[in-house]
Each structure stands twice: as structure tokens, then as C-alpha cells.
PyMOL Python script that loads the backbone (N, CA, C, O; Angstrom):
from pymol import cmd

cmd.read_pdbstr("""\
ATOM      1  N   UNK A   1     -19.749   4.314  -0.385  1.00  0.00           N
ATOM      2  CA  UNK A   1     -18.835   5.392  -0.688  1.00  0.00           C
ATOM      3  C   UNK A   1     -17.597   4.808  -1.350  1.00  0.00           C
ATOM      4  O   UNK A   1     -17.129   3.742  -0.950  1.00  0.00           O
ATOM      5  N   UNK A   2     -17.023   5.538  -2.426  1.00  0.00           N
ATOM      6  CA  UNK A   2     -16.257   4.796  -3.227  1.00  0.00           C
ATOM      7  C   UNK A   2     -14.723   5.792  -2.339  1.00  0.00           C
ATOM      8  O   UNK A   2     -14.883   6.782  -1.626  1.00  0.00           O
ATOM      9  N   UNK A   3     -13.664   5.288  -2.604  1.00  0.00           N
ATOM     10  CA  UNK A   3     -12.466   5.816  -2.009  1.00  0.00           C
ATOM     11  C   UNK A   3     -11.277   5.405  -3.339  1.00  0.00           C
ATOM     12  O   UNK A   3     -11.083   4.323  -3.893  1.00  0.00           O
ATOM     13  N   UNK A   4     -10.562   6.870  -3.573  1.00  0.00           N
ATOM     14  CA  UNK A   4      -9.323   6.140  -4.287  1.00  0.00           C
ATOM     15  C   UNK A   4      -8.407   7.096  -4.013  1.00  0.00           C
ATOM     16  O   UNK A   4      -8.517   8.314  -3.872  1.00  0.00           O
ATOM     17  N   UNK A   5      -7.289   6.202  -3.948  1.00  0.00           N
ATOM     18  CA  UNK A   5      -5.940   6.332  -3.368  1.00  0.00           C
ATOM     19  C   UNK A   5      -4.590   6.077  -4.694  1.00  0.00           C
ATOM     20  O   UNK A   5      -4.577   5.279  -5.631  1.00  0.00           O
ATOM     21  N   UNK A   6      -3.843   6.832  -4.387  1.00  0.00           N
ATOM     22  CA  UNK A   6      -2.749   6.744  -5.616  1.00  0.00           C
ATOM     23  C   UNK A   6      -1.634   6.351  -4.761  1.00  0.00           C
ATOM     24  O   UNK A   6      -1.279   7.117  -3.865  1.00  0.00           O
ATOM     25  N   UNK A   7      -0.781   4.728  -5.031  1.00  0.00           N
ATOM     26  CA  UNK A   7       0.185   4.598  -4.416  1.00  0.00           C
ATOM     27  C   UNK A   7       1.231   5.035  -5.267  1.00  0.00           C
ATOM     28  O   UNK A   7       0.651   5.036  -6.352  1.00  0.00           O
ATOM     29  N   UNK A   8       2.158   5.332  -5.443  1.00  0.00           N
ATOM     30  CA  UNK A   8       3.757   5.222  -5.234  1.00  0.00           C
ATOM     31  C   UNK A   8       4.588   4.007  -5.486  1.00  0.00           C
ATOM     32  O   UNK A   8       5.435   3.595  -4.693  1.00  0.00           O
ATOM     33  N   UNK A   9       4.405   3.658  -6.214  1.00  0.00           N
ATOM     34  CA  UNK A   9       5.684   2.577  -6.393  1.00  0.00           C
ATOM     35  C   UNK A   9       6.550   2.349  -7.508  1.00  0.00           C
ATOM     36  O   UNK A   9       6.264   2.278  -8.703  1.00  0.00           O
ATOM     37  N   UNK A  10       8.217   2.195  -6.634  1.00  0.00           N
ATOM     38  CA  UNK A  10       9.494   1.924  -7.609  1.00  0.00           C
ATOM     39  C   UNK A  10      10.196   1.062  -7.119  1.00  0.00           C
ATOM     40  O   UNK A  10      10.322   0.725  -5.942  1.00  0.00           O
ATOM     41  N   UNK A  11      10.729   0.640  -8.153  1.00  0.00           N
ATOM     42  CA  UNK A  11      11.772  -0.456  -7.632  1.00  0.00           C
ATOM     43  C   UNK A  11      13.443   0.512  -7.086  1.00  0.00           C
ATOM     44  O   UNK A  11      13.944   1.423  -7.745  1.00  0.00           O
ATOM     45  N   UNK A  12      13.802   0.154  -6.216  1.00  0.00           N
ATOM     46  CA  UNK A  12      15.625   1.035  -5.638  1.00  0.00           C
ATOM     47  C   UNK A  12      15.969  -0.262  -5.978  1.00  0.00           C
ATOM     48  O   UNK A  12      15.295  -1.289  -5.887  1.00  0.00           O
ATOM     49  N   UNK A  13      16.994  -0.110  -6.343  1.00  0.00           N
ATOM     50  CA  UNK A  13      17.441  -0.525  -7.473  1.00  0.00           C
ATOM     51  C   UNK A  13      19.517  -1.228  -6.519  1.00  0.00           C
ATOM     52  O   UNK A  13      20.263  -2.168  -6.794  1.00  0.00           O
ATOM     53  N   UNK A  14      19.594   0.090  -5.276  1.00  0.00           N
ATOM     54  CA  UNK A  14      20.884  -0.381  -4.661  1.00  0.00           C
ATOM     55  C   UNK A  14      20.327  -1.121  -3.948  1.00  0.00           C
ATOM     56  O   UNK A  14      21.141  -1.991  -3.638  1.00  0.00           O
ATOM     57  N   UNK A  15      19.111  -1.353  -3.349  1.00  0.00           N
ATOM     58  CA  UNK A  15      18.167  -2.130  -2.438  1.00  0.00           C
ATOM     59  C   UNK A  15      17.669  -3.247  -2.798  1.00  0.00           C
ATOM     60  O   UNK A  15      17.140  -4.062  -2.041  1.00  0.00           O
ATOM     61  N   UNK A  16      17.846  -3.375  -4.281  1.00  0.00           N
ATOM     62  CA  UNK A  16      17.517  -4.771  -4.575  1.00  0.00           C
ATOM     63  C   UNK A  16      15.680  -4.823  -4.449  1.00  0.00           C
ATOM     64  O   UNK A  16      14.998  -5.835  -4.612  1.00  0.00           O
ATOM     65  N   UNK A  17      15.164  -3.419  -4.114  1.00  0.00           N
ATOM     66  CA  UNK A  17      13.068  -4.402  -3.606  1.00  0.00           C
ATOM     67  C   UNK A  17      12.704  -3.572  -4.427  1.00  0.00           C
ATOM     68  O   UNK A  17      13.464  -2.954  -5.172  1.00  0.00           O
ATOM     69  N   UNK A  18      11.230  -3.439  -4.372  1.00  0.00           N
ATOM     70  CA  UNK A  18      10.032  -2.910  -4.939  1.00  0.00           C
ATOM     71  C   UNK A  18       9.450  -1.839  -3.690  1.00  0.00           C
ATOM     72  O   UNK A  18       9.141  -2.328  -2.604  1.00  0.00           O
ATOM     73  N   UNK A  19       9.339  -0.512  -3.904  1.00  0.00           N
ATOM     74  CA  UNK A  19       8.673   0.479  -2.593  1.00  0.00           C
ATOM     75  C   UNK A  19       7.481   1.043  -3.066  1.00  0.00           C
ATOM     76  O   UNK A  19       7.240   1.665  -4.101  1.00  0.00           O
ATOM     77  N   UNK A  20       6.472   0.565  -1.703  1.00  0.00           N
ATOM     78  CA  UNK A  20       5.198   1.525  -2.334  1.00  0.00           C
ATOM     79  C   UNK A  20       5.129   2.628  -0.428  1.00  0.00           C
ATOM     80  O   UNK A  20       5.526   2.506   0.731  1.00  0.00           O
ATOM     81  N   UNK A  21       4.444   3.475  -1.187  1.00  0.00           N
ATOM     82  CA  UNK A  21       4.173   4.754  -0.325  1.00  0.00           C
ATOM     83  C   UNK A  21       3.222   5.481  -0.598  1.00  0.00           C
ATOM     84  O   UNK A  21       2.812   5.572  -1.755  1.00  0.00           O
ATOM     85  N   UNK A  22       2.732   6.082   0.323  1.00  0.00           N
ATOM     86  CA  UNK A  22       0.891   6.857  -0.518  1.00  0.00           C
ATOM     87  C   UNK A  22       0.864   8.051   0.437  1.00  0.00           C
ATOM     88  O   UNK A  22       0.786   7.818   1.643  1.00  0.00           O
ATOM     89  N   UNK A  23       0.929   9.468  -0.062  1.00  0.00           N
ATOM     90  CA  UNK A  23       0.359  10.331   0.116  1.00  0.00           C
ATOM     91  C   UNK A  23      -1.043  10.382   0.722  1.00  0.00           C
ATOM     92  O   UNK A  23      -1.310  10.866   1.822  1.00  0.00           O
ATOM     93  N   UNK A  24      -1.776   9.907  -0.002  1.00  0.00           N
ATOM     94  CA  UNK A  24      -3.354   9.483   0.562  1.00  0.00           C
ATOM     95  C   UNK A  24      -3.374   8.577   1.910  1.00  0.00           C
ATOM     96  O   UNK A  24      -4.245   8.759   2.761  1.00  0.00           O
ATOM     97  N   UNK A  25      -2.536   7.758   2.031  1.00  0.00           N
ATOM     98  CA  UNK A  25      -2.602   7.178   3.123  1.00  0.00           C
ATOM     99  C   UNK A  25      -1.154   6.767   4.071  1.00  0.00           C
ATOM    100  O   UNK A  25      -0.277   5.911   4.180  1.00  0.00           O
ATOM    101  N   UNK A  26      -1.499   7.686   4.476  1.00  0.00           N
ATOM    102  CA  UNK A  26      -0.141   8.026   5.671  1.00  0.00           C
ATOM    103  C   UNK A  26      -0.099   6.492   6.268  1.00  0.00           C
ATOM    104  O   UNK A  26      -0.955   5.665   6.582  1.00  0.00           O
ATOM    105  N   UNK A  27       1.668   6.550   6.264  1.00  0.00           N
ATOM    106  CA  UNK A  27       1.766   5.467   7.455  1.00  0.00           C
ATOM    107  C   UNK A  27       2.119   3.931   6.109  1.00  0.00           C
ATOM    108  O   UNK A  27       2.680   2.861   6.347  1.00  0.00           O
ATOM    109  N   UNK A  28       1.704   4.281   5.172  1.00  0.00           N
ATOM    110  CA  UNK A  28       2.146   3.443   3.836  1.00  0.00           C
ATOM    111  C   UNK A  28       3.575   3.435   3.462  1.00  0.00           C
ATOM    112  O   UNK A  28       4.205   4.326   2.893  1.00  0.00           O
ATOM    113  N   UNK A  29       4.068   2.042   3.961  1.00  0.00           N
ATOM    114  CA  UNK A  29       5.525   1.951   3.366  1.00  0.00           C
ATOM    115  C   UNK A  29       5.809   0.800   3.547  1.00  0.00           C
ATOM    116  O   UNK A  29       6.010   0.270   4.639  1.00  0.00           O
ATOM    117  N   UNK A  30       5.871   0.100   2.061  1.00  0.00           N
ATOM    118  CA  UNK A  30       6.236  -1.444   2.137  1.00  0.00           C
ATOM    119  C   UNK A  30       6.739  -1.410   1.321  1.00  0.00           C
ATOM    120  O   UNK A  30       6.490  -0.696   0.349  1.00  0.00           O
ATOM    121  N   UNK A  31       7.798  -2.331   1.473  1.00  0.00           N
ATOM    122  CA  UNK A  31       8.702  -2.927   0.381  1.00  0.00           C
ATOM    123  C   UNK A  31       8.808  -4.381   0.410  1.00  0.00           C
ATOM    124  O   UNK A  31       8.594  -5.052   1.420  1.00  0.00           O
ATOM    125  N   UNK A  32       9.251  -4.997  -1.086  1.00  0.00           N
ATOM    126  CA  UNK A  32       9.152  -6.391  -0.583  1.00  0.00           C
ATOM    127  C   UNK A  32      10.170  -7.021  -2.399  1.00  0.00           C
ATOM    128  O   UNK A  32      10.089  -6.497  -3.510  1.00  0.00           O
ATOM    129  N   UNK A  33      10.693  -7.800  -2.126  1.00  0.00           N
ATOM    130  CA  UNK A  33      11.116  -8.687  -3.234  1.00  0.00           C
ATOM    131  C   UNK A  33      10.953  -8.715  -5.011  1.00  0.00           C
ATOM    132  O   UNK A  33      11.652  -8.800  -6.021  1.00  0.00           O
ATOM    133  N   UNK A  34       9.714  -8.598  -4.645  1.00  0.00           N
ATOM    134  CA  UNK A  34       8.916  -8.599  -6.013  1.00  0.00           C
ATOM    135  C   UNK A  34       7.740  -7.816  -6.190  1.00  0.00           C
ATOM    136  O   UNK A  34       7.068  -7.512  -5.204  1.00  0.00           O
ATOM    137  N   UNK A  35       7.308  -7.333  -7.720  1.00  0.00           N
ATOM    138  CA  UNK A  35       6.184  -6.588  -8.092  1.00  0.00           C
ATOM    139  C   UNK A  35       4.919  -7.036  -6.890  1.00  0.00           C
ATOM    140  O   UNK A  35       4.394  -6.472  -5.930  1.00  0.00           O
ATOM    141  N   UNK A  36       4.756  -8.790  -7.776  1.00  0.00           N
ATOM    142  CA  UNK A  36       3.516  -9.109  -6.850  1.00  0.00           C
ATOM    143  C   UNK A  36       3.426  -9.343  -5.392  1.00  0.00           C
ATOM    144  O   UNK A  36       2.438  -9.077  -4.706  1.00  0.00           O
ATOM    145  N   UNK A  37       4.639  -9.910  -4.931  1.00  0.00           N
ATOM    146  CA  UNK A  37       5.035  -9.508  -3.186  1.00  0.00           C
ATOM    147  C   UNK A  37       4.444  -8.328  -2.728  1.00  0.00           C
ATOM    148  O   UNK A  37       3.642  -8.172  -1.808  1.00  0.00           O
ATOM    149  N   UNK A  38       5.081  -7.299  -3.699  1.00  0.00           N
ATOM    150  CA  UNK A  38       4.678  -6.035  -2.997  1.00  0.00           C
ATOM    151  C   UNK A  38       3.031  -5.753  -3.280  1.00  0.00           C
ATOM    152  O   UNK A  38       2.428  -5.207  -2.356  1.00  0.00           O
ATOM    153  N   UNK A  39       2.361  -6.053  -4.355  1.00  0.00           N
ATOM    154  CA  UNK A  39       1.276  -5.838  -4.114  1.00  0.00           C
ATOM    155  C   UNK A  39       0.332  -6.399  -3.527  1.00  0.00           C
ATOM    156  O   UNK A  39      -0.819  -5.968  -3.602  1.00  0.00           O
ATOM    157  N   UNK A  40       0.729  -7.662  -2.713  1.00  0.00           N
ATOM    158  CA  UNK A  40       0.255  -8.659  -1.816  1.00  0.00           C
ATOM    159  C   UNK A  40      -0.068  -7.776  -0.471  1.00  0.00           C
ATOM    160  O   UNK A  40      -1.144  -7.547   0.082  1.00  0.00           O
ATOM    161  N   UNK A  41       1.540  -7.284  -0.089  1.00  0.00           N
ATOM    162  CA  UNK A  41       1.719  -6.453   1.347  1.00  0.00           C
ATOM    163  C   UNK A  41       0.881  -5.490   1.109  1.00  0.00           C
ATOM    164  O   UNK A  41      -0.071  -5.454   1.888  1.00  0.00           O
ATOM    165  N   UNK A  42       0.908  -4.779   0.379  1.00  0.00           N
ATOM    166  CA  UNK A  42       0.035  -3.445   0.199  1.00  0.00           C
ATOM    167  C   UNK A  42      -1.104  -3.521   0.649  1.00  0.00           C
ATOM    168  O   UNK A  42      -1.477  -2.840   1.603  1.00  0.00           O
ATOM    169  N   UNK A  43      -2.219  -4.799  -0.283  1.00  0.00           N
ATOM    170  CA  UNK A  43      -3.259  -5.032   0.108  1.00  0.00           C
ATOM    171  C   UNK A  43      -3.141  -5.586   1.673  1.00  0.00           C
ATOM    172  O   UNK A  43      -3.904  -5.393   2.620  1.00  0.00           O
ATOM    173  N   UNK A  44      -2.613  -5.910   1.639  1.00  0.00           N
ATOM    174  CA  UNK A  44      -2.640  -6.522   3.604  1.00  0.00           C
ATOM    175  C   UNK A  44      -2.343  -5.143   4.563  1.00  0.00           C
ATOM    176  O   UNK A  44      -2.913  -5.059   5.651  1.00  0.00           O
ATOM    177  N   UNK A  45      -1.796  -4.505   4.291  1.00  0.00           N
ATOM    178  CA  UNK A  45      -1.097  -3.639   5.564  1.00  0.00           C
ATOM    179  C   UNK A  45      -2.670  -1.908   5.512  1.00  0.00           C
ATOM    180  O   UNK A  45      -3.057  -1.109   6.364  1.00  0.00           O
ATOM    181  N   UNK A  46      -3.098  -2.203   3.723  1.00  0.00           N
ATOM    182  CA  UNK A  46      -4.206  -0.915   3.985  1.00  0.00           C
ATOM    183  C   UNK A  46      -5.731  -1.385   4.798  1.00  0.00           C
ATOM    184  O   UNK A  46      -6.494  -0.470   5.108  1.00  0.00           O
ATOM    185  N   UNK A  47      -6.031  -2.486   5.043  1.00  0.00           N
ATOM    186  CA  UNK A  47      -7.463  -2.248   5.808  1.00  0.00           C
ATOM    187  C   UNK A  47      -6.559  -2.077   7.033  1.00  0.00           C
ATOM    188  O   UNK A  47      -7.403  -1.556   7.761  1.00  0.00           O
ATOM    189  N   UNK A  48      -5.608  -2.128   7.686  1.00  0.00           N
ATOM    190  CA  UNK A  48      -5.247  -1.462   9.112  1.00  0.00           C
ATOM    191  C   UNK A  48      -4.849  -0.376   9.066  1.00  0.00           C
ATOM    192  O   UNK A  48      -5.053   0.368  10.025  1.00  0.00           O
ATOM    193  N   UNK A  49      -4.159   0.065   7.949  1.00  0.00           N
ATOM    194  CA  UNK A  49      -4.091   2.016   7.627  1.00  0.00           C
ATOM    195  C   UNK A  49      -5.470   2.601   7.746  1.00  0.00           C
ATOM    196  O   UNK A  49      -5.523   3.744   8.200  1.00  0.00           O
ATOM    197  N   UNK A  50      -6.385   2.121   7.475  1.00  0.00           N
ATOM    198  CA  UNK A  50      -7.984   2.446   7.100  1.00  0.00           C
ATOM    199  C   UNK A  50      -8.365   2.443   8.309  1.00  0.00           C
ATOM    200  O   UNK A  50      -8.297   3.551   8.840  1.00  0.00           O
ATOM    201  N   UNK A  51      -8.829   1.421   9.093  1.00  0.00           N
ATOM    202  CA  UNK A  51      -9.025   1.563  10.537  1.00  0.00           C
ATOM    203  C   UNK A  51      -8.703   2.700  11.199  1.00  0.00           C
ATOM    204  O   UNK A  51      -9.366   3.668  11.572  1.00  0.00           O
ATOM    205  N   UNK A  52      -7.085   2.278  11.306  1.00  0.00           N
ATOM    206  CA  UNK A  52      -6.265   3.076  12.489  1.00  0.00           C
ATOM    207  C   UNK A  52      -6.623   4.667  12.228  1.00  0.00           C
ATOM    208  O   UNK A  52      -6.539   5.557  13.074  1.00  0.00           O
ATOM    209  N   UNK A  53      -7.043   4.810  10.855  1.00  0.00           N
ATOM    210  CA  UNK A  53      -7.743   6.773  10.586  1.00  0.00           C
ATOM    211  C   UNK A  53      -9.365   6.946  10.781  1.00  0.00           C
ATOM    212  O   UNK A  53     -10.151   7.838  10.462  1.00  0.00           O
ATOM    213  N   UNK A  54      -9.515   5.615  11.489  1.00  0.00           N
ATOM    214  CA  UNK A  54     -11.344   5.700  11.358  1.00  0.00           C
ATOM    215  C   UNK A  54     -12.186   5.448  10.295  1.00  0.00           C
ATOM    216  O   UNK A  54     -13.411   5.564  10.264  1.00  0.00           O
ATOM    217  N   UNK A  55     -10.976   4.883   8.906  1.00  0.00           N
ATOM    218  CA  UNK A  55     -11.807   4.537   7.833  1.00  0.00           C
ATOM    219  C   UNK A  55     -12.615   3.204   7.821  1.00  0.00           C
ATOM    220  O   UNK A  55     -12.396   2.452   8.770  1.00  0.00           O
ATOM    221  N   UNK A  56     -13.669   2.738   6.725  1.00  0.00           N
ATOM    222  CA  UNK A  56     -13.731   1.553   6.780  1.00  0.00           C
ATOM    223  C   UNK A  56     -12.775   1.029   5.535  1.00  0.00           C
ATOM    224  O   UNK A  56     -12.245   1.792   4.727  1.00  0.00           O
ATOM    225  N   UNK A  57     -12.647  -0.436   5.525  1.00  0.00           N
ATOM    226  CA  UNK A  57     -11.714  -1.117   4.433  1.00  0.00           C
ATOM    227  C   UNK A  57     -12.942  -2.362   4.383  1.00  0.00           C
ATOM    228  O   UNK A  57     -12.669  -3.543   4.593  1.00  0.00           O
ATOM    229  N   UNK A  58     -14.077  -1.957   4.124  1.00  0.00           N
ATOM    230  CA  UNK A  58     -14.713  -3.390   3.771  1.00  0.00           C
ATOM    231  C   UNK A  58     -14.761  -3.618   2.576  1.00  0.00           C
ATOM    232  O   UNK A  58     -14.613  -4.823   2.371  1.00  0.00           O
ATOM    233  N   UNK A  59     -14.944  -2.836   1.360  1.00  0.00           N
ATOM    234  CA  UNK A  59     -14.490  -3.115   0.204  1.00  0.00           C
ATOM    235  C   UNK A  59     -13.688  -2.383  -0.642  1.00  0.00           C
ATOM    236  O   UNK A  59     -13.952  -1.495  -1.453  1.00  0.00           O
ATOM    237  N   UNK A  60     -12.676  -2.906  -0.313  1.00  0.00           N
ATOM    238  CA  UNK A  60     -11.538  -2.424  -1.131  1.00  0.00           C
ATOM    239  C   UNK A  60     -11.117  -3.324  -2.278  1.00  0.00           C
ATOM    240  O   UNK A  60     -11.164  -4.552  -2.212  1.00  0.00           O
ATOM    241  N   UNK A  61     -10.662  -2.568  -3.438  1.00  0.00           N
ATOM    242  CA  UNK A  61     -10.998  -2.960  -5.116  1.00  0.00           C
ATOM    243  C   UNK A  61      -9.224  -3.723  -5.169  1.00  0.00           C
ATOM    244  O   UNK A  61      -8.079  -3.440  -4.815  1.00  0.00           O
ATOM    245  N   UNK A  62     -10.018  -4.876  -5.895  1.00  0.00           N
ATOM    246  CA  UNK A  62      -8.158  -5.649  -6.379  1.00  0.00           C
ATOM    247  C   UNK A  62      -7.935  -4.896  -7.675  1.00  0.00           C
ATOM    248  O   UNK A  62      -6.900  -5.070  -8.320  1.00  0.00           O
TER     249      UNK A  62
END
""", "prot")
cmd.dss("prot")
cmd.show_as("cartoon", "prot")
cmd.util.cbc("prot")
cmd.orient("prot")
């Protein structure tokens, strides 16, 4: 089963980071330093968003 999700992400700008957030997947909110920082965390923090809703995260697309 294929799954796709649309994150959210901008840089705040008085905050100095990069924010991602997802409609599709509640409970999504990381921020971090940099573009690729943040898309590091992202990938790390969604196979436990996935779980914790009963999803699986065994293959999830880079």
C-alpha cells in the first residue's frame, strides 16, 4: 500500500530554524537549524507518528 503525506515546511525567520508540520500526520512538528537537519528529523520522528496511529512505516520513500 502506497501512502502520501504533504508536509509543511518554512523557515521563521525571528526563530532563526526551518518548521515542518503535516496535516496528514498529526503530532508532526519539528524544527531544526537547517533545510537538511530538518529533513533528517522528519524522517526520524514519522515511523513513530506511523506506529503510534497503527500505521506501518516499513517503507517509507526518501
Amino acid at each position: 500500500m502506497t501512502r502520501s503525506s504533504t508536509i509543511d515546511a518554512r523557515f521563521d525567520p525571528e526563530a532563526g530554524v526551518w518548521l515542518a508540520t503535516s496535516a496528514d500526520l498529526p503530532g508532526l512538528v519539528v524544527e531544526a537549524d537547517t533545510w537538511p537537519a530538518m529533513i533528517d528529523e522528519v524522517r526520524l520522528v514519522i515511523p513513530d507518528l506511523l506506529e503510534l496511529s497503527g500505521q506501518s512505516a516499513d517503507k517509507l520513500s526518501r
